[in-house]
C-alpha positions in Angstrom: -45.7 -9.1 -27.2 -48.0 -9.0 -24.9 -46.6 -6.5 -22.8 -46.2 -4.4 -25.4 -50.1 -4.4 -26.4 -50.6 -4.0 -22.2 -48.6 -0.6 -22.3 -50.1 1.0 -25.3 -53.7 -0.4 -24.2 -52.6 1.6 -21.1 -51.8 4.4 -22.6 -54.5 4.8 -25.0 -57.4 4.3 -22.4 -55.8 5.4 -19.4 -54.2 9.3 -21.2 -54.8 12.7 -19.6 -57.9 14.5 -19.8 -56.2 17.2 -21.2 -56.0 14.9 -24.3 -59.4 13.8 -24.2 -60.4 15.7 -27.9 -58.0 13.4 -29.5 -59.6 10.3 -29.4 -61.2 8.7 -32.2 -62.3 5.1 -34.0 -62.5 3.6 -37.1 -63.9 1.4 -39.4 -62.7 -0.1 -43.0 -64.0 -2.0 -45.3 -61.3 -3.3 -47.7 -59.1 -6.1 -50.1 -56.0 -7.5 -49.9 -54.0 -10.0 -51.5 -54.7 -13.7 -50.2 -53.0 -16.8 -50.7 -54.6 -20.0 -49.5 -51.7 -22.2 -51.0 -52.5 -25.7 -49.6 -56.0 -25.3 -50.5 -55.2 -24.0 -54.2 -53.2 -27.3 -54.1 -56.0 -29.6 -52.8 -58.4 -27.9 -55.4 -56.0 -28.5 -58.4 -55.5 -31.9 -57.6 -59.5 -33.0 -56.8 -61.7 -29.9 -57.7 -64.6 -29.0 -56.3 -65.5 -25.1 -55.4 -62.9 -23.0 -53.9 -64.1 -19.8 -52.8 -61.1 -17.3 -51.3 -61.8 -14.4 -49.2 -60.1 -11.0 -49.7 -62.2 -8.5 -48.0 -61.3 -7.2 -44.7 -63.7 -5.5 -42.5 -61.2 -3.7 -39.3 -62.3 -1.5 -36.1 -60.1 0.4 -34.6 -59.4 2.8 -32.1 -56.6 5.7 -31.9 -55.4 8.7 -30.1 -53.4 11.3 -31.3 -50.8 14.0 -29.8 -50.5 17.3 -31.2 -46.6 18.5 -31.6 -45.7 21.9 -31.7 -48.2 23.2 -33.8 -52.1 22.1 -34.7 -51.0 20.9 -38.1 -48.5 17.9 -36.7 -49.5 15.1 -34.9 -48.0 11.8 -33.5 -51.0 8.8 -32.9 -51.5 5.1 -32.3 -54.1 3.2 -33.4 -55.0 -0.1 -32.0 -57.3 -2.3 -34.4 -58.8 -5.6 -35.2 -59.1 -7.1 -39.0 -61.3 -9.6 -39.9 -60.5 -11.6 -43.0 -62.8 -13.3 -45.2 -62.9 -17.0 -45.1 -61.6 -19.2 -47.5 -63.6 -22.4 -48.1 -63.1 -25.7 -50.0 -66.4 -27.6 -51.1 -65.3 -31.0 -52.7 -67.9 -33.2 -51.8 -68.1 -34.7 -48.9 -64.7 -32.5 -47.8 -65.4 -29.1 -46.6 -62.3 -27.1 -45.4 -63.1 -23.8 -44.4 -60.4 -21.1 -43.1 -60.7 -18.3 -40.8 -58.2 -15.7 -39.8 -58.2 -12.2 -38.1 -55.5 -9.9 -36.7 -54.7 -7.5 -34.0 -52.3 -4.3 -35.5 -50.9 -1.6 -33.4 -49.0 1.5 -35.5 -47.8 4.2 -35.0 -47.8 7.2 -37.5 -46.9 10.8 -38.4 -50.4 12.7 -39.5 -50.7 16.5 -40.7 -53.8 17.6 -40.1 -55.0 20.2 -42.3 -58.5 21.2 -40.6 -62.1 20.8 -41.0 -63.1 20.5 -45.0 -59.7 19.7 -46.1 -57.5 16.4 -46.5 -54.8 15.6 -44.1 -52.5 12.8 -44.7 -50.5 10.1 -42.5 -47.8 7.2 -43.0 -46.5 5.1 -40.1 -45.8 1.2 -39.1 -46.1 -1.3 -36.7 -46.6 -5.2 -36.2 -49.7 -7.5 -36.1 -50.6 -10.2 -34.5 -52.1 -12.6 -36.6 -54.5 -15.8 -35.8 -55.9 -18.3 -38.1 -57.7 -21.4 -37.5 -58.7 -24.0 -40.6 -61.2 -26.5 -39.8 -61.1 -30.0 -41.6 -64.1 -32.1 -41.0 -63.9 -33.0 -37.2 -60.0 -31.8 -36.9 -59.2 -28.5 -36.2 -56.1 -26.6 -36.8 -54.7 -23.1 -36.0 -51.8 -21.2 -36.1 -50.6 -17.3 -35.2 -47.9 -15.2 -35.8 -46.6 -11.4 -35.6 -45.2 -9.5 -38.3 -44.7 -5.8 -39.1 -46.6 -3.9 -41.6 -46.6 -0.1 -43.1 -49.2 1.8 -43.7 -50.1 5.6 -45.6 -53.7 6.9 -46.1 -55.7 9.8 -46.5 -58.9 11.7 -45.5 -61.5 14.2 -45.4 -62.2 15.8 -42.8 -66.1 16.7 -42.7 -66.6 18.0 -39.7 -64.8 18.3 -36.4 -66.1 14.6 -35.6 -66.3 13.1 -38.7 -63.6 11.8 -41.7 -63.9 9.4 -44.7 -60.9 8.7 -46.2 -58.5 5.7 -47.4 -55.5 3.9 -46.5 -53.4 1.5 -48.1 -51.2 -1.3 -46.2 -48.4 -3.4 -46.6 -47.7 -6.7 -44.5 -44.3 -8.1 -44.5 -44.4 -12.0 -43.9 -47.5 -12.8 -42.9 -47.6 -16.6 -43.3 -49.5 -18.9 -41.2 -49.1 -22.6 -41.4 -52.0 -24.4 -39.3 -51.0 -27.8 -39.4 -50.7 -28.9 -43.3 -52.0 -26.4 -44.4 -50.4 -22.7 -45.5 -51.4 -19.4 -46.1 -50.1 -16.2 -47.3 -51.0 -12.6 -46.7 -48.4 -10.7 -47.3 -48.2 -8.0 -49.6 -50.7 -4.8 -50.3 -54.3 -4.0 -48.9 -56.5 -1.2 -49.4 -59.2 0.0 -47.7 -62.0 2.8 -47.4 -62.3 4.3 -44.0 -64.6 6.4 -41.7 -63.4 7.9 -38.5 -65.2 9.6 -36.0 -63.2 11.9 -33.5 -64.2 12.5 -29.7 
C-alpha cells in the first residue's frame, strides 16, 4: 500500500509542465453514516451522554488528463477525511473516538466548460486510522478498503467550482481493541475546488 500511495504521490507532484493547468484541490464539508457499536453498547447498558460524529471535513488534491478531446478527462485525487469524534460521557468514564482517512480514486470527468456542470464517477481505496481513548489506555486500529464515488459541479470560473459528491465505502470497520466501529455505507458532501 504504501507503494502504491509513493507512485501516485509521484506522479501527481512530480507530472509534466505541459500539464501544469490541470491541477487543482479541494475541500468538503459533509455526513456519512457512523456506527460506534461498542459504545452504543456501553451507553445502553450504563447511560450517560453519547454524542456520535457524522460530519466529515476532507482536503484534497487532484490532477487531471485531458483525452482526446477538452470535454473528457481521466484524474486522481489524493485526499484526507477527518471524522467527527464520537464521545461517551458516563461519569467518571469518558471514551472519546477519533478516526480520519487517506482516499486515493481515480475517475472519468466530462467537463463541460466554464458556467456549466460537468460530472464524474470513479473508485478507489482508503486507508483508514482510528484511535479510541479510554481513560489512561489507548487504543487504535487501521484498515484499507475501497470506496466509489459520483459528484457534480459548477464551474464558475476557470479556477473555481462548487459542486457535490456522494460516496460509498465498502467495509470500513475498525476494531481498536474492544471496541468496534462501522463506516461503511453512503456519505455526501458539498465541495469547492479551485483549479491551477
Amino acid at each position: 500500500m504504501k507503494k502504491l500511495f509513493i507512485m501516485v504521490l509521484s506522479v501527481l507532484f512530480f507530472a509534466p509542465a505541459v500539464f501544469a493547468d490541470n491541477w487543482g484541490a479541494g475541500i468538503k464539508l459533509g455526513v456519512g453514516q457512523n456506527d460506534p457499536e461498542s459504545l452504543n453498547d456501553i451507553y445502553d447498558y450504563i447511560g450517560g451522554k453519547l454524542t456520535e460524529g457524522n460530519g466529515i471535513f476532507g482536503l484534497e488534491v487532484l490532477h487531471e488528463w485531458e483525452l482526446n478531446n477538452d470535454l473528457d478527462k481521466i484524474g486522481v485525487k489524493l485526499g484526507i477525511d477527518i471524522y467527527g469524534e464520537n464521545e461517551l460521557k458516563s461519569y467518571p468514564y469518558r471514551i472519546t473516538e477519533t478516526i480520519y482517512a487517506f482516499p486515493l480514486t481515480a475517475y472519468y470527468k466530462q467537463e463541460y466548460g466554464i458556467e456549466r456542470w460537468s460530472w464524474f464517477a470513479g473508485a478507489g481505496l482508503t486507508f483508514m486510522k482510528g484511535e479510541i481513548e479510554d481513560g489512561p489506555e489507548t487504543y487504535k486500529d487501521s484498515q484499507v478498503f475501497p470506496h466509489i464515488v459520483a459528484g457534480a459541479e459548477y464551474r464558475f470560473t476557470k479556477l473555481f467550482a462548487l459542486g457535490f459528491e456522494a460516496k460509498y465505502n465498502i467495509g470500513a470497520k475498525l476494531k481498536k481493541g474492544n471496541y468496534k466501529t462501522d463506516r461503511s455505507g453512503i456519505s455526501g458532501a458539498l465541495t469547492a475546488r479551485f483549479y491551477f
